[in-house]
C-alpha positions in Angstrom: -65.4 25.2 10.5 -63.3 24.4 13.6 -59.9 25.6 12.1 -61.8 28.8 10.7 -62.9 29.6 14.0 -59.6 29.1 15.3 -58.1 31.2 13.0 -60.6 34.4 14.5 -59.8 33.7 17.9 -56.4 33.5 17.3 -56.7 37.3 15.0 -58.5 38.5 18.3 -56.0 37.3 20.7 -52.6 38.1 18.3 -54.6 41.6 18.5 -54.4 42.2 22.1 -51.0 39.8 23.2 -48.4 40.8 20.3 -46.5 42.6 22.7 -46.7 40.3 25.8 -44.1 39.7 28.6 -44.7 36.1 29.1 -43.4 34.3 26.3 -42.8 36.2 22.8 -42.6 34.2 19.8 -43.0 30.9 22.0 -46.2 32.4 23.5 -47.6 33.0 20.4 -46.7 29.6 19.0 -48.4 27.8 22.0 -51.6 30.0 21.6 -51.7 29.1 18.0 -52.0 25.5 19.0 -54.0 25.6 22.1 -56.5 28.3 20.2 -57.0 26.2 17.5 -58.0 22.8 20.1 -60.6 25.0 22.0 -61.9 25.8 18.8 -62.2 21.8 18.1 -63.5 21.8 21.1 -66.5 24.5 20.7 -67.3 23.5 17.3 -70.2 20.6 17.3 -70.5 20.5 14.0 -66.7 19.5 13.3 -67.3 15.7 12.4 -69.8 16.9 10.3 -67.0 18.7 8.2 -64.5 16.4 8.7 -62.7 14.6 11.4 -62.1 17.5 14.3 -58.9 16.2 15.0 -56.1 14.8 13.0 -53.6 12.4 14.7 -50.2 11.6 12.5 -48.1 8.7 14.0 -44.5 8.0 13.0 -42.3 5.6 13.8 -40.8 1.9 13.4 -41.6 -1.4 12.8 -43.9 -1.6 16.4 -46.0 1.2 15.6 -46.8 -0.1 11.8 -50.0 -1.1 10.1 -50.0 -5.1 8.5 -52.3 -5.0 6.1 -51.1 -8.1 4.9 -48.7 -9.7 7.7 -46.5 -12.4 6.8 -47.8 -16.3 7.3 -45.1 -16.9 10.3 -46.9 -14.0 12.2 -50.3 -13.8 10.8 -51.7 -11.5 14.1 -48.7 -9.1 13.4 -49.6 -5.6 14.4 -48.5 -2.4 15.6 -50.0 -0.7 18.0 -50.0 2.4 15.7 -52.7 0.2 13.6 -55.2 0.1 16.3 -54.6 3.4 18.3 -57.9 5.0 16.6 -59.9 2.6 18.1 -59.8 4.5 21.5 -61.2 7.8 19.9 -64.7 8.6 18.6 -65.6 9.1 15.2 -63.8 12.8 15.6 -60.6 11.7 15.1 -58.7 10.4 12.3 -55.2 8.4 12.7 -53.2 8.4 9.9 -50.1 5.8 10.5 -47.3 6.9 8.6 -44.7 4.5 10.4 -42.7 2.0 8.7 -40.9 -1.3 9.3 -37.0 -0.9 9.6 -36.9 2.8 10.1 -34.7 4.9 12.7 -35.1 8.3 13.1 -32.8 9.1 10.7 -33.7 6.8 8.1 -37.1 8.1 8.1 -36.3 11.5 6.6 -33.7 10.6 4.8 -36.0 7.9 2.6 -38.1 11.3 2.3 -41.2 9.6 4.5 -40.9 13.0 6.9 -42.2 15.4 4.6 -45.7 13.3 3.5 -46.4 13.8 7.1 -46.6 17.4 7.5 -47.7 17.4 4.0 -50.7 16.1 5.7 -51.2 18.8 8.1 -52.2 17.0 11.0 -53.1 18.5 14.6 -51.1 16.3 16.1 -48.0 13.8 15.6 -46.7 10.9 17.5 -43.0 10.3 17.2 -41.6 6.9 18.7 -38.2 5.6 17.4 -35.4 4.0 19.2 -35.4 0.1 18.3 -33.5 1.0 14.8 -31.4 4.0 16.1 -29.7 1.1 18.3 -28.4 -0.7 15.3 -25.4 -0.9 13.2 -25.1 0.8 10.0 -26.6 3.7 8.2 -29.7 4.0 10.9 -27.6 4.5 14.1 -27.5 7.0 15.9 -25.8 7.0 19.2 -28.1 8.3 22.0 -25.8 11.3 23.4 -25.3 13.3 20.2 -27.0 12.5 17.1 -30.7 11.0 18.2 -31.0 14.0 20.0 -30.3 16.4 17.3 -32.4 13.8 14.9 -35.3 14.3 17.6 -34.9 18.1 17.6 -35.2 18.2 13.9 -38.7 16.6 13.9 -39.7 19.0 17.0 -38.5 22.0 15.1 -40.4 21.0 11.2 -43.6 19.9 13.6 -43.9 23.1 14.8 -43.0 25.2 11.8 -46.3 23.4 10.4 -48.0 24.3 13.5 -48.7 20.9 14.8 -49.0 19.4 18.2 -46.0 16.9 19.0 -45.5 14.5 21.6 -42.5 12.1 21.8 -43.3 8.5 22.8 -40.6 6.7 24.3 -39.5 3.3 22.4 -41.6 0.6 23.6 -39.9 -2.2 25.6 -38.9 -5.8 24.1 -40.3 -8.3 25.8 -37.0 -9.8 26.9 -36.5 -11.5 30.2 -33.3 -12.2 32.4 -33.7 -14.6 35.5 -37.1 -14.1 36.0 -36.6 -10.0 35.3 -37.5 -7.8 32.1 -34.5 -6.6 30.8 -34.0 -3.9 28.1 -31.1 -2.0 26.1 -33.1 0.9 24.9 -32.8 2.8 28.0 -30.4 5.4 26.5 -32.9 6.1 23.7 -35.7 7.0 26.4 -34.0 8.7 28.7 -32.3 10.8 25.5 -36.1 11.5 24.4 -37.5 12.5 27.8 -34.2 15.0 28.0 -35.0 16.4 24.4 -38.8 16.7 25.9 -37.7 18.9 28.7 -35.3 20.5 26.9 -38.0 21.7 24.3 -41.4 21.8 26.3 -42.4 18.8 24.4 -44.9 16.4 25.8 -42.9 12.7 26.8 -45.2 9.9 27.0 -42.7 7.3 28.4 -44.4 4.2 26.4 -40.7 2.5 27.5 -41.2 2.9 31.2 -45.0 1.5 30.8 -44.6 -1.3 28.3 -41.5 -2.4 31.2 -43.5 -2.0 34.2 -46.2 -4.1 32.3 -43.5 -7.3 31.4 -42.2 -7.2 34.5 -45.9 -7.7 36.4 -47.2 -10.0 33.9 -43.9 -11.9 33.8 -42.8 -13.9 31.0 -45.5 -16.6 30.3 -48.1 -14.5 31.2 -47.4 -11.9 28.4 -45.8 -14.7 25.8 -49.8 -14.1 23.9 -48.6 -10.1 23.7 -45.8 -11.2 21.0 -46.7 -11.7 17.5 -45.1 -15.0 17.3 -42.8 -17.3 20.3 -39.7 -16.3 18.6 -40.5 -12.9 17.9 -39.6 -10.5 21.5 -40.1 -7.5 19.3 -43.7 -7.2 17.5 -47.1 -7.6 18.7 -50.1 -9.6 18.6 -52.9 -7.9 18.2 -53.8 -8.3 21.9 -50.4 -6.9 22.5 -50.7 -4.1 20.3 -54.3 -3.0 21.9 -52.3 -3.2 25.0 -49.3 -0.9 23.8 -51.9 1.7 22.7 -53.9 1.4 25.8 -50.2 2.4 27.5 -49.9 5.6 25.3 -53.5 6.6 25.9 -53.2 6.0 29.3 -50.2 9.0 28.8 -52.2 11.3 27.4 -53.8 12.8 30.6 -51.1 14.1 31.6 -49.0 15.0 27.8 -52.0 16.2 26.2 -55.3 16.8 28.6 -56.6 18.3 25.7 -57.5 15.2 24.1 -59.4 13.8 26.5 -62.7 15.0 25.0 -62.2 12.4 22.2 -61.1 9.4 23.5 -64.2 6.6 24.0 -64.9 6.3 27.7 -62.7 4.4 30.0 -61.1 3.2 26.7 -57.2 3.3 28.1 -58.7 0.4 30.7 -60.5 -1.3 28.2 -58.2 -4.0 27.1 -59.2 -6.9 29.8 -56.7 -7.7 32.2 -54.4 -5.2 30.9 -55.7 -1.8 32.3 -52.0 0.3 32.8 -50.7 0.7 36.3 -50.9 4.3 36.1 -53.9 5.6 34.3 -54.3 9.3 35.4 -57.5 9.2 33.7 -60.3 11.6 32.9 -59.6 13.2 36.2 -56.2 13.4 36.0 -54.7 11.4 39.5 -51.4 13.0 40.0 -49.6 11.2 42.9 -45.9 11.4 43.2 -43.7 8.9 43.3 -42.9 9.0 46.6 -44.7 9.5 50.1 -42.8 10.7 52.9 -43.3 10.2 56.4 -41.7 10.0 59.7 -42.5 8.2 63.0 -45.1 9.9 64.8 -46.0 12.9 62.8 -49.2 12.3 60.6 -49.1 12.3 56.8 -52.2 12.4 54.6 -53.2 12.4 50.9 -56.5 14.6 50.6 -58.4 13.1 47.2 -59.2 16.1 46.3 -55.4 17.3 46.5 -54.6 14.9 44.0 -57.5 15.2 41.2 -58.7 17.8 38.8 -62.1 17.4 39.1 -64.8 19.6 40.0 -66.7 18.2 42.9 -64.4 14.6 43.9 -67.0 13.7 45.9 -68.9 12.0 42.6 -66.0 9.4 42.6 -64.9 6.7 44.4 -61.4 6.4 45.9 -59.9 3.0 47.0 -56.6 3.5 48.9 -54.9 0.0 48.7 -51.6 0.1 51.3 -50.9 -2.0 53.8 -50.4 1.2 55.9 -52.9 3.7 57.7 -56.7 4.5 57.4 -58.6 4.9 54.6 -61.2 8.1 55.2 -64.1 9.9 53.5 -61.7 12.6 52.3 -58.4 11.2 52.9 -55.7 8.3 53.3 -54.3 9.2 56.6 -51.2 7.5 58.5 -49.4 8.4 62.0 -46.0 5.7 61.5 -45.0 3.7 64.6 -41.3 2.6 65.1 -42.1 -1.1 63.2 -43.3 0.5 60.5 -40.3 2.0 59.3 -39.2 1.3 55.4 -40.4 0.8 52.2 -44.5 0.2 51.4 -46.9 0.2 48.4 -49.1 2.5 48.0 -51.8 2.9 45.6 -55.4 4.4 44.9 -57.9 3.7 41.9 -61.2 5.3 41.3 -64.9 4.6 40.2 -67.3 6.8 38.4 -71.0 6.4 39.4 -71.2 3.7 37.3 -68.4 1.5 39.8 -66.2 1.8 36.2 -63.1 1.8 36.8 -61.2 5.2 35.5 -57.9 6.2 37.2 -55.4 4.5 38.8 -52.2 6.0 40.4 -49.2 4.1 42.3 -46.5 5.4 44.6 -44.4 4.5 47.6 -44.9 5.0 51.3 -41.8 5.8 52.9 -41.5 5.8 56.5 -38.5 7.1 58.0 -37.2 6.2 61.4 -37.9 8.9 64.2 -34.1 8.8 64.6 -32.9 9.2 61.8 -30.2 11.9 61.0 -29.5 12.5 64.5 -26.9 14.9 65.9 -26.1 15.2 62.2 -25.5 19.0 61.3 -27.5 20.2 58.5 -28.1 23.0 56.6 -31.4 24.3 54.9 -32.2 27.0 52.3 -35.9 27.8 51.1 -36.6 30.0 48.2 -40.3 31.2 47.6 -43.1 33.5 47.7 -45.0 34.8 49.9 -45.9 31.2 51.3 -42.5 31.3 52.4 -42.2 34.6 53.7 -45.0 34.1 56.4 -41.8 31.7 58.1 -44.7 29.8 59.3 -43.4 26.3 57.5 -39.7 26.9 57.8 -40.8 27.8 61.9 -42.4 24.0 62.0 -39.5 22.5 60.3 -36.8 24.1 62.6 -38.9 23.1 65.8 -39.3 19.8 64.7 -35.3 19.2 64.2 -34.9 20.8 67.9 -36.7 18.3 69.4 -34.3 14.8 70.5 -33.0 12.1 68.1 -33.0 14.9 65.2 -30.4 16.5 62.7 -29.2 19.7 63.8 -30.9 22.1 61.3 -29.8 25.9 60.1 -31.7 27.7 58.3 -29.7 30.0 55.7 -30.8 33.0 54.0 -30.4 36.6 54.3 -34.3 37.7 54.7 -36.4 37.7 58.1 -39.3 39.0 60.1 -38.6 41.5 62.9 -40.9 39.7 65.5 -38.8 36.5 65.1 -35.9 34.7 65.8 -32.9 35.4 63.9 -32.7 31.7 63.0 -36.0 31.4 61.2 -34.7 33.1 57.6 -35.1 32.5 53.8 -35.1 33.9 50.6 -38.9 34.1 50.7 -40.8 37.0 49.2 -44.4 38.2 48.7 -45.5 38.5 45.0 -42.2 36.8 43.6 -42.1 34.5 41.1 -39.7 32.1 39.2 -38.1 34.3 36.4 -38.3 37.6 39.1 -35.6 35.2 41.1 -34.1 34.2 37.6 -34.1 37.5 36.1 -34.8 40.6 38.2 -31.5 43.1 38.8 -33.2 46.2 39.5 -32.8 47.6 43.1 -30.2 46.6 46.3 -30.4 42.5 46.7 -30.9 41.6 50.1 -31.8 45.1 51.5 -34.4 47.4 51.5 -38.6 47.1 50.8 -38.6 43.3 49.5 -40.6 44.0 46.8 -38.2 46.6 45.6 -35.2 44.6 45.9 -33.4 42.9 43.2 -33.0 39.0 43.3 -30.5 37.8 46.4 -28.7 35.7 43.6 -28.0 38.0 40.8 -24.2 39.4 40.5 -22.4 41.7 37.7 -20.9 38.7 35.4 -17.6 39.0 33.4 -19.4 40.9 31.0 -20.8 43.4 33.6 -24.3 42.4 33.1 -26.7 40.8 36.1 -26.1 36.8 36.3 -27.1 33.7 38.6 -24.0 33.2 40.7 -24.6 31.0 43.7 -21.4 30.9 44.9 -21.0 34.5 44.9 -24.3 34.4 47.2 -23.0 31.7 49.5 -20.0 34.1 50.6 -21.8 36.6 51.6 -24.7 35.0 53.6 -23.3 31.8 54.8 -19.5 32.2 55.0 -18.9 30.6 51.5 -20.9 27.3 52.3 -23.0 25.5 50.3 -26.2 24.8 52.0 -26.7 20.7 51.9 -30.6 21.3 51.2 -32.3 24.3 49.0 -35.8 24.2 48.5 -38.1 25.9 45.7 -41.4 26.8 46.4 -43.1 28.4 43.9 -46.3 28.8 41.6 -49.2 30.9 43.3 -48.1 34.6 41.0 -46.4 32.4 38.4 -49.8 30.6 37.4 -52.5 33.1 38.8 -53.1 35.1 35.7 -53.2 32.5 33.4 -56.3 30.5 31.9 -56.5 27.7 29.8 -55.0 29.7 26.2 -52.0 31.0 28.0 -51.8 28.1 30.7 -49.1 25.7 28.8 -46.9 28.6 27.6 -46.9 30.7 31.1 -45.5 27.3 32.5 -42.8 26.6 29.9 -41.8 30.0 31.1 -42.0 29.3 34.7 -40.0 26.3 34.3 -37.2 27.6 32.3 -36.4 30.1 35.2 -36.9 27.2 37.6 -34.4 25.3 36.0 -32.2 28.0 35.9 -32.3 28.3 39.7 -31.7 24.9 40.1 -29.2 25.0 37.8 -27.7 28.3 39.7 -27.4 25.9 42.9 -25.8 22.6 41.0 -23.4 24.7 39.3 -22.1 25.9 42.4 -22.5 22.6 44.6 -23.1 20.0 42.6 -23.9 17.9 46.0 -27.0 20.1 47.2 -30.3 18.4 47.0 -32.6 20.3 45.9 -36.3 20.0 47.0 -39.0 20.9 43.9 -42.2 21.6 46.6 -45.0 20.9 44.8 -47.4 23.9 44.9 -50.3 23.1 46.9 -54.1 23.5 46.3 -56.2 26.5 47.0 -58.9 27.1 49.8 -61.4 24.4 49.4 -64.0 27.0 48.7 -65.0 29.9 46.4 -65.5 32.1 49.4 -61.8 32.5 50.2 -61.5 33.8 46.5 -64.5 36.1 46.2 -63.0 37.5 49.7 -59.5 37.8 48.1 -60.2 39.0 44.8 -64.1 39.4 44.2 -64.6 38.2 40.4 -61.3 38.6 39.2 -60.8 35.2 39.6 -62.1 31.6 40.6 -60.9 28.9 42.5 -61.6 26.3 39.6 -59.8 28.2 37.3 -57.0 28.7 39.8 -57.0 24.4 40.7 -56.8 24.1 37.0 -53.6 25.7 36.8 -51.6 24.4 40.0 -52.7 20.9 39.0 -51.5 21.3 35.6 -47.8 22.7 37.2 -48.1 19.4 39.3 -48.4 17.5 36.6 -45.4 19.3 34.4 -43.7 18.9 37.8 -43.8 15.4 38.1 -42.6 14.8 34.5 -39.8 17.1 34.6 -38.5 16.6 38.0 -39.4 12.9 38.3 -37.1 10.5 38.8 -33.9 12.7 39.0 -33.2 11.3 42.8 -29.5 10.6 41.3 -28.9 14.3 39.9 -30.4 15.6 43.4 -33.2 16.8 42.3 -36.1 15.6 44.5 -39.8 15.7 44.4 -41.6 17.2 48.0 -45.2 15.8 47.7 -46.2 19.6 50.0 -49.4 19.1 47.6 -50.7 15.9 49.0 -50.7 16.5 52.6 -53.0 19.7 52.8 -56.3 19.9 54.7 -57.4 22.8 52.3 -61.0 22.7 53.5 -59.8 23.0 57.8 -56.6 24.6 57.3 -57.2 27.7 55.4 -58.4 31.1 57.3 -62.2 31.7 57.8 -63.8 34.3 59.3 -67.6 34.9 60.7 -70.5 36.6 58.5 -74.1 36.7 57.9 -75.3 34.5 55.3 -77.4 37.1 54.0 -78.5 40.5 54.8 -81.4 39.1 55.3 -80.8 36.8 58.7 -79.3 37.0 61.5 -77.9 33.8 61.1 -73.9 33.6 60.9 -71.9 31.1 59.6 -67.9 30.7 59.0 -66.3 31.0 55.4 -63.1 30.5 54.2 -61.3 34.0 53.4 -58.1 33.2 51.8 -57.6 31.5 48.8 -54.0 30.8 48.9 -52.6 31.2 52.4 -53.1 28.3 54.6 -53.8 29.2 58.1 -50.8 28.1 60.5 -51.9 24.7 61.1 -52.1 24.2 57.0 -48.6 25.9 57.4 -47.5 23.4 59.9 -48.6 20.3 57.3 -46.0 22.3 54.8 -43.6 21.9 56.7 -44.4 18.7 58.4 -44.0 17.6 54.4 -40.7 19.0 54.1 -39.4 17.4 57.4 -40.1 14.1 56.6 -38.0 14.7 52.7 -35.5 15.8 54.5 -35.0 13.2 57.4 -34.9 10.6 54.4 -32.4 12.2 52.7 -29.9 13.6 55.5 -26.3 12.5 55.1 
């Protein structure tokens, strides 16, 4: 019944999107698949029928079932074998992965086809381990696993089923005290292909690591299948390795969620993963920035996808700042300068432990960077136009023991200073900046201008030329910072259907600007800012837009952008690429406009609401930019 009722929906929707801008082919693909989980979703009767959802794993040797394993390693299991036991009785997991088998090996030995054979909804691909060796399997990890791992993305989706990658799980090896591991290459060639594709990464190889390395080796000697064996699992180990993946799927495949057994990913005792994201989704980055004497915060709510975050507990644990009702809040001293843990879990009602997310506090010395010149381009929407953040971060670098900052771009405001510029436009988006060549760049009504970036190619057509843009706004120059900050017009139209496929398309012109930028200067860092939240309150977007749209819907989408943010651009420090946490450090329900009303027609009692739902007032501006200060005072050169 489910996959009928997909099949209308998707009839309806084919009906009235054929010819849509967003996406063509690829936004038709993504509906298929994200039509036919809401219909899994709306149909109560599905295990009736059936299982709702059908989960296919492939892979090697530590995703296999034992039905019989041998007598050396009677607890032998992979952690394929017991990865259903985290879902309710809607799911099946079929575990098509075999001992020995590299990706190559496991089409040619014809064990590819049986799986789409099986039409699952979903499939699981982890290899690596075998790739590594020598002989018919390998593959090296710059050329061929890549096209191997292609292959299976391109056949998965031909048969209309959801794919994730999952990076090779770690070995349990140990070097001087440390885990140590050789199948880096395969995981970071996987998580490449991932971004290369739009395909969900859960990076099982970062976790499994993190996990040996905080157990340490005696501690996790009872994860192995046997004492010689650095490879295989137990079945304690195994339960653990599957809690790692599930503990991914948050953030790969939120969809899922609905199925999994409650709490289940911190359900193996002692084990629960380091990061759990959770029902609610936690989505800290990796890094916190701040500088002596200016406040940083991380607003709970900022963080979470949830509807009201005040039915969960949050427990800040860093050795740093103040733990508040709706925030962690720190002002640095001068001693507290460098490096410090930080990390928050959460508690349902029930005190159960749910989510649990883990970054760094980095506190930069008020000095640093000083009487260093320094140059600063910011590309964005209308939250950049205001000038409001680029203002605050100016000011702050006037002020003593700062870098000398210049702000670069060709666009101003008439009642400011000439130094406050950007490329900052009201209503733009990603693939306008990407794409649009219609009008005079850098001149005219902004919204009727073509993109500052685009110049006739070789071929005579439009194309991203960065250089061509330096030499005629900054003498030729290569600014050392360029910041993107974009998402309000790219996201606001979507809804749950289109969400997934209007950010693959965001994210391609993204990384064509960033792109646009390296290709020129190679040395630039660029600053992703993540988006920030909306106005705490519906108020600000009945005022803004009456019923044509809500702030939940709207909190769904930028966290969801957060959360394809941190994947993609995540730890790319040494490409200079760079994460700006803007997100975290938001007062959305004090810094956002309000204005005075009646509460009803009917009183004369006034109270204040909010009245914008996506521009901050100037002090939420000045927390923007006090964000982007502190990323750049760390990374000034």
């Amino acid at each position: 019944m489910a996959e009928w009722l997909g099949q209308v929906i998707l009839g309806f929707i084919q009906l009235f999107l054929i010819n849509d801008s967003l996406g063509g082919k690829v936004l038709k693909s993504r509906l298929r698949l994200a039509v036919v989980a809401f219909a899994l979703l709306l149909s109560p009767v599905a295990a009736a029928d059936g299982p709702a959802v059908r989960i296919a794993l492939v892979g090697d040797s530590t995703v296999a079932s034992y039905e019989q394993p041998p007598a050396d390693r009677p607890d032998l299991t992979g952690w394929g074998q017991v990865f259903g036991e985290f879902f309710d009785g809607r799911v099946e997991v079929r575990n098509f992965a075999a001992s020995g088998r590299s990706a190559k090996s496991f089409v040619a030995e014809g064990r590819w086809q049986p799986v789409l054979d099986a039409h699952p909804d979903y499939v699981f691909i982890q290899f690596g381990h075998n790739d590594q060796k020598e002989g018919d399997r390998f593959a090296d990890p710059e050329k061929e696993f890549p096209d191997q791992l292609r292959k299976y993305i391109a056949d998965a989706r031909a048969a209309r089923a959801v794919h994730v990658l999952v990076t090779p799980v770690a070995r349990r090896t140990f070097e001087n005290g440390k885990p140590a591991t050789t199948l880096m290459p395969y995981a970071e060639a996987m998580r490449k292909v991932g971004r290369e594709t739009h395909t969900p990464v859960i990076d099982l190889h970062a976790a499994s690591f993190e996990l040996y390395g905080r157990l340490g080796d005696d501690a996790s000697a009872d994860l192995s299948a046997a004492a010689t064996d650095r490879t295989h699992f137990s079945r304690k180990g195994a339960r653990a390795m599957a809690g790692l993946v599930v503990a991914g799927l948050p953030r790969a495949l939120p969809q899922l969620i609905p199925f999994l057994k409650e709490h289940s990913a911190a359900a193996v005792p002692g084990l629960a993963p380091s990061e759990l994201p959770g029902p609610i989704r936690l989505a800290l980055p990796p890094v916190l920035y701040a500088v002596v004497g200016i406040e940083t915060n991380v607003y709970f709510d900022n963080v979470v996808l949830a509807l009201n975050p005040a039915n969960y507990a949050f427990d800040v644990h860093c050795p740093k700042g103040r733990h508040q009702q709706e925030r962690w809040t720190f002002t640095p001293l001068a001693a507290d300068a460098g490096d410090h843990p930080f990390e928050i879990d959460v508690r349902n009602e029930q005190n159960e432990f749910i989510s649990r997310g883990r970054s760094v506090l980095r506190v930069i010395p008020a000095a640093r960077g000083e009487g260093k010149d320094a140059s600063l381009l910011c590309i964005g929407d209308s939250l950049t136009h205001a000038s409001v953040y680029p203002q605050r971060v100016l000011a702050l670098c006037e002020k003593p023991s700062n870098p000398r900052l210049t702000l670069i771009g060709s666009h101003t405001l008439p009642n400011l200073p000439d130094k406050v510029r950007h490329e900052g436009y009201g209503g733009w988006t990603a693939l306008r900046f990407a794409t649009h060549a219609t009008g005079t760049p850098r001149a005219g009504n902004y919204a009727q201008r073509a993109s500052p970036f685009l110049y006739p190619g070789a071929d005579g057509k439009p194309a991203l030329d960065f250089g061509a843009y330096c030499r005629d706004v900054s003498g030729g120059k290569a600014p050392d910072f360029v910041t993107i900050f974009l998402g309000p017009n790219d996201i606001f139209s979507l809804n749950d259907a289109t969400l997934e496929a209007g950010l693959a398309t965001m994210l391609d012109h993204y990384d064509l600007l960033i792109g646009m930028v390296h290709k020129f200067s190679p040395s630039t860092r660029v600053g992703v800012m993540l988006p920030v939240p909306a106005a705490a309150s519906q108020d600000a977007f009945g005022a803004n837009y009456a019923t044509g749209q809500t702030r939940w819907q709207y909190k769904r989408n930028q966290h969801r952008l957060v959360e394809w943010m941190l994947d993609r651009y995540g730890g790319r420090d040494s490409e200079r690429i760079h994460l700006v946490p803007t997100h975290a450090n938001l007062d959305c329900q004090h810094n956002y406009p309000t204005e005075e009303s009646l509460w009803n027609a009917d009183t004369p009692l006034k109270g204040l609401r909010q009245n914008n739902g996506v521009h901050p007032s100037d002090p939420g501006y000045d927390q923007i930019g006090n964000s982007l200060y502190a990323w750049i005072k760390a990374n000034v050169e």
